[in-house]
N, C-alpha and C positions, 0 to 999 in steps of 0.2 A: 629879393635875390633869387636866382633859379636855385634848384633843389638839383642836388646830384643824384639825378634817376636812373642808376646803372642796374643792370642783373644784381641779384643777390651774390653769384659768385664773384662778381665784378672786383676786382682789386681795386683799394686806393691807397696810393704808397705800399706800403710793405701790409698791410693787413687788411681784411675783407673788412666789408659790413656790416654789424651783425643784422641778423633781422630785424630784432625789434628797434630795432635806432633807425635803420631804414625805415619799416613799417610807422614809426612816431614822425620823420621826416615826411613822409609822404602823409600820413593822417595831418599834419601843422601847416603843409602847402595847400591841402583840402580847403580847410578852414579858413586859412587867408585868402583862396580865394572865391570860397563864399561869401566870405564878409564883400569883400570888393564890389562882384553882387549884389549884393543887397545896398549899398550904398550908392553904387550907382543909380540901382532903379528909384531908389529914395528922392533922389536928386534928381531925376530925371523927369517924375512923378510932380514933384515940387516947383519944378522949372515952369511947369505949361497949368497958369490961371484956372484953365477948367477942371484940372482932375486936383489940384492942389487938394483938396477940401476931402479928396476921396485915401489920404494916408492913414485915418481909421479905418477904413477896409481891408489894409492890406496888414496880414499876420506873415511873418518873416520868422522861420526858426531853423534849426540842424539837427537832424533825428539820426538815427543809426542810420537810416536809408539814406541819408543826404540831406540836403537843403529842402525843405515843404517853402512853399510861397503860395501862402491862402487867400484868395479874395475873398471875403465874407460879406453878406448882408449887414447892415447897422439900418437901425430906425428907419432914416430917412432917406435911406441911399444901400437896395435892394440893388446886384449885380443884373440881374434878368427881372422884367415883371411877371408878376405872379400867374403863374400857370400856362409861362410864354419859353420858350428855350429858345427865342432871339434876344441876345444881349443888348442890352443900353448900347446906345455911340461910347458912352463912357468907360463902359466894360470892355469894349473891342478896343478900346484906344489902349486899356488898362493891361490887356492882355498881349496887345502889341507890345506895349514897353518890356513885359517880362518874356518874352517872349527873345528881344533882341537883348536885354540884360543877359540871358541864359546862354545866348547864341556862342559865346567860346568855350565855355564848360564842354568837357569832355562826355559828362553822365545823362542815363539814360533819364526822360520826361516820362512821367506817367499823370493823366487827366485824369481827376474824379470832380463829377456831377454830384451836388445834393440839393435838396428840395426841403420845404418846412416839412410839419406834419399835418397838414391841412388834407383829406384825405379827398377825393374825387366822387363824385354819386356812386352811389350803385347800380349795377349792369354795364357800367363804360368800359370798351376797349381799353381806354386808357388808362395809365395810375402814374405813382410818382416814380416808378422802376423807368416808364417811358420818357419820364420827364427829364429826371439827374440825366440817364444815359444821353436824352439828344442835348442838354446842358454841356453836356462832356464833350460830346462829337462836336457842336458849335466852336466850344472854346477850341477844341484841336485845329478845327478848321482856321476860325483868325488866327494863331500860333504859328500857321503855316503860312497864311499868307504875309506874315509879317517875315517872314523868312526863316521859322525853325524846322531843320532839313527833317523829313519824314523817316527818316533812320534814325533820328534819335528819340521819337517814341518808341515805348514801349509799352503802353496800353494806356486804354479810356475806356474806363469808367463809370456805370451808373451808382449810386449808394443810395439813391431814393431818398428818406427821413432817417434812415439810418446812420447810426454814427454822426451822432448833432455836435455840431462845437461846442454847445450848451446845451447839454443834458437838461436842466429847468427850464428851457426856452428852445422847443426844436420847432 
C-alpha cells in the first residue's frame, strides 16, 4: 500500500505527523522495497538456465547506505578472468538483470571494482588500482547499456585487493 509521503508540516485530519512516525514510515516503505528487489532479481536470475547456477555469486543485503547487491567470485565461477576487466557473457547478463531490477528505485548507484591479492611484476604500469577501477568502469558501462539512467550514478570505483569480502581469502 502507498505510504502517505506528505511534508512534515503536512496535516492529516486534525493533527501533523510526527517526524519520527513519518521518518519509521518512509524507513518500512525503503525496506519493502528493497525486498521486492531483490526478489525480483532472484527470480529473474533463476528463470534463465544459464545463470541459474550463478545465485551463489550473488550477496544481497541492507546497510545504512541502502541496498549493496554484490557479485562475488566463488571457486568456479570468477565474475571477470583473472587479470582481464572484460566481464564473462555471464557477468554482463548478471549485471544487466540488476541493473533493470534497480531501475525504479529512487537512490543513487555507486560501482566498486575489486581484484584478488595476486600482485602484478615489478616495473609494470599496471596494478590492481588499474584493474578494480577499469572492473568498475566496465560494470557501469553494461549498467547503462541495460538501461540505468546515468544520473543515477553516483561514483565508480576502484578498491584494488582492498577491502576483501574475506579477509582469510583476498
Amino acid at each position: 500500500a502507498p505510504l502517505p509521503f506528505a511534508p512534515r508540516s503536512a496535516k492529516r485530519g486534525a493533527a501533523a505527523i510526527p517526524d519520527k512516525e513519518l521518518d519509521k514510515l518512509i524507513e518500512a516503505r525503503e525496506k519493502q522495497q528493497f525486498k521486492e528487489v531483490e526478489d525480483r532479481l532472484r527470480k529473474s536470475i533463476e528463470a534463465m538456465p544459464d545463470l541459474k547456477g550463478l545465485l551463489a555469486n550473488l550477496i544481497i543485503d541492507q546497510t545504512e547506505e541502502g541496498l549493496r547487491i554484490q557479485l562475488v567470485d566463488r571457486d568456479e565461477r570468477p565474475m571477470f578472468p583473472l587479470g582481464s576487466a572484460l566481464p564473462f557473457d555471464y557477468t554482463r547478463q548478471l549485471l544487466s538483470l540488476v541493473a533493470q531490477a534497480i531501475n525504479g528505485l529512487p537512490n543513487k548507484v555507486s560501482i566498486k571494482g575489486h581484484t584478488d591479492s595476486l600482485p602484478y611484476a615489478a616495473g609494470r604500469d599496471y596494478d590492481n588500482w588499474d584493474l578494480s577501477s577499469e572492473r568498475a568502469l566496465a560494470s557501469n558501462r553494461v549498467m547503462k547499456e541495460a538501461g540505468l539512467p546515468d544520473g543515477r550514478v553516483e561514483g565508480v570505483v576502484g578498491r584494488a585487493d582492498r577491502d576483501p569480502l574475506f579477509p582469510n581469502n583476498p
